[in-house]
C-alpha positions, 0 to 999 in steps of 0.5 A: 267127791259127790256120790252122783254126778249127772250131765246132760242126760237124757232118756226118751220113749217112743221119741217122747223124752222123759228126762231131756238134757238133766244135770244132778249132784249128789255130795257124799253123805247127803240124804237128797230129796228128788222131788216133782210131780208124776211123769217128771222123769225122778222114776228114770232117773234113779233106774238108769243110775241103777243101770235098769235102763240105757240112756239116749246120751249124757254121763253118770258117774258114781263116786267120782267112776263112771256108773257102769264100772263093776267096783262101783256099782257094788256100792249101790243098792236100790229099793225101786217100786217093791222089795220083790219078796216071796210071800210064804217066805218069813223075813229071814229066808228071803234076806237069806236068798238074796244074800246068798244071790249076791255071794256075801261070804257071812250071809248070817252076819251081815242079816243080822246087822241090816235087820238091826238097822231097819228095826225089825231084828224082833221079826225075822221069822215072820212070813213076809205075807203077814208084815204091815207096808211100813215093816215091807218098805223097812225089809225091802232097805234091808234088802238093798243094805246087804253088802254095805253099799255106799249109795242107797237109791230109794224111790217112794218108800214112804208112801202110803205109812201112817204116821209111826211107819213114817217116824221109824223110816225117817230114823232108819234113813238118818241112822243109815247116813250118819252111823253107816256112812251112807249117801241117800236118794230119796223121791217122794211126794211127802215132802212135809216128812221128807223136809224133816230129813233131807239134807239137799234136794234136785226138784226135776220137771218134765225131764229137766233138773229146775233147782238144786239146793241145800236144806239151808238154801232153801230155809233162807230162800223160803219166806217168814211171815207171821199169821194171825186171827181175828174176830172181824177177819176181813176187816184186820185184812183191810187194815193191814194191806194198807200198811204192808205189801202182801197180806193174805187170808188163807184158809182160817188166817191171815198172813202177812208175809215178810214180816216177822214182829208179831207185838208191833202187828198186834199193836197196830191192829188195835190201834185201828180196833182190832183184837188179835186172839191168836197170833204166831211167826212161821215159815214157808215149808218145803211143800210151800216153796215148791207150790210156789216155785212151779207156778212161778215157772208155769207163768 
């Protein structure tokens, strides 16, 4: 069974289309990174999964029911734009008002038990006002944790954190799918942090879904390639493309793309006089594979 299934949907505005005839899956247990640039229609997606907005037509179905079901839309919780808190109100009391909100019959107990997810059981009496963005984002999932949702709808939360912010969200989000049992969507355009992460991803553009594909898809997919320095730059490039087929210098590299034998490269650069002070093997990353993908589709 998949957490989100989606067909032929489609939303439009003042007859302009922001999703138009999209098609998704979301396994179970996944942490599905939504990807695609502004305006591509990910925002719509995950409010007319939450029921925020009506589509135009197609079908949402949500563990296997349609999403509009009461039993399954109490197994969702969402985080989109802001944790809507009072300011004044620590941390606590306004975990406290939307339990009560949602009718949890041990409120106090189930607080406790989203604080310690999140990491932030250390702070419950702060005031709201005085928490940094990144324990905002964290009180916001704990918000939409209350009730122990079997899906979590999560739209940016990593914007805009420095780098601890960032590394305590990526251990919240793991912790939430492999020790609570819970399915994540997630849009961000930090896909360098959200690659450490996602275990699938749905890139969207203009309103249509353009690739699916699991984190082991795109890690065959994404090309290896070997880069390296030298001290005639332009001279090694030159000697390189006349034995492989693409060979590109970008920014203080060169990169030979397709390859991965980095003693047989060194070996042949100086026999054509060439020393090589640094030399290393990689791989395109996601945020590569996507540069390279929408420019595909753009020609």
């Amino acid at each position: 069974m998949n957490a989100i299934e989606i067909r032929n949907l489609s939303k439009s505005f003042r007859n302009l289309y922001a999703l138009d005839g999209l098609n998704m899956t979301v396994p179970v247990g996944a942490i599905y990174g939504f990807i695609g640039e502004n305006g591509s229609g990910k925002s719509t997606t995950e409010k007319l999964i939450c029921g925020h907005l009506v589509p135009d037509q197609g079908e949402i179905k949500l563990f296997g029911r349609d999403y509009t079901d009461p039993g399954v839309r109490v197994r969702v919780g969402a985080l989109i734009e802001n944790a809507g808190c009072f300011p004044g109100s620590s941390v606590y009391q306004n975990l406290m008002m939307q339990a009560i909100n949602l009718g949890l019959p041990n409120p106090d107990e189930e607080i406790r038990r989203v604080l310690e997810i999140v990491r932030m059981e250390e702070h419950a009496g702060l005031k709201f006002k005085k928490c940094s963005l990144g324990m905002k984002q964290r009180i916001g999932i704990a918000m939409a944790l209350l009730g122990d949702p079997a899906l979590l709808i999560l739209d940016e939360p990593i914007n805009g954190l420095d780098t601890d912010g960032m590394r305590l969200m990526r251990e919240v989000l793991v912790d939430i799918t492999q020790k609570y049992n819970c399915t994540v969507l997630i849009s961000s355009h930090i896909l360098g942090e959200l690659e450490k992460i996602a275990t699938h991803y749905g890139i969207i553009r203009q309103g249509k879904m353009i690739m699916e594909l699991s984190a082991e898809e795109m890690d065959s997919r994404a090309q290896v390639f070997v880069s390296l320095k030298t001290k005639d730059m332009k001279g090694a490039k030159a000697v390189l493309a006349g034995k492989f087929a693409d060979v590109r210098e970008e920014g203080e590299y060169i990169r030979v793309y397709d390859v991965d034998d980095t003693a047989a490269i060194v070996d042949f650069l100086m026999k054509n006089g060439h020393i090589v002070s640094e030399i290393k093997k990689n791989k395109i990353g996601l945020e590569e594979y996507y540069i390279e993908l929408m420019s595909k589709k753009e020609g």
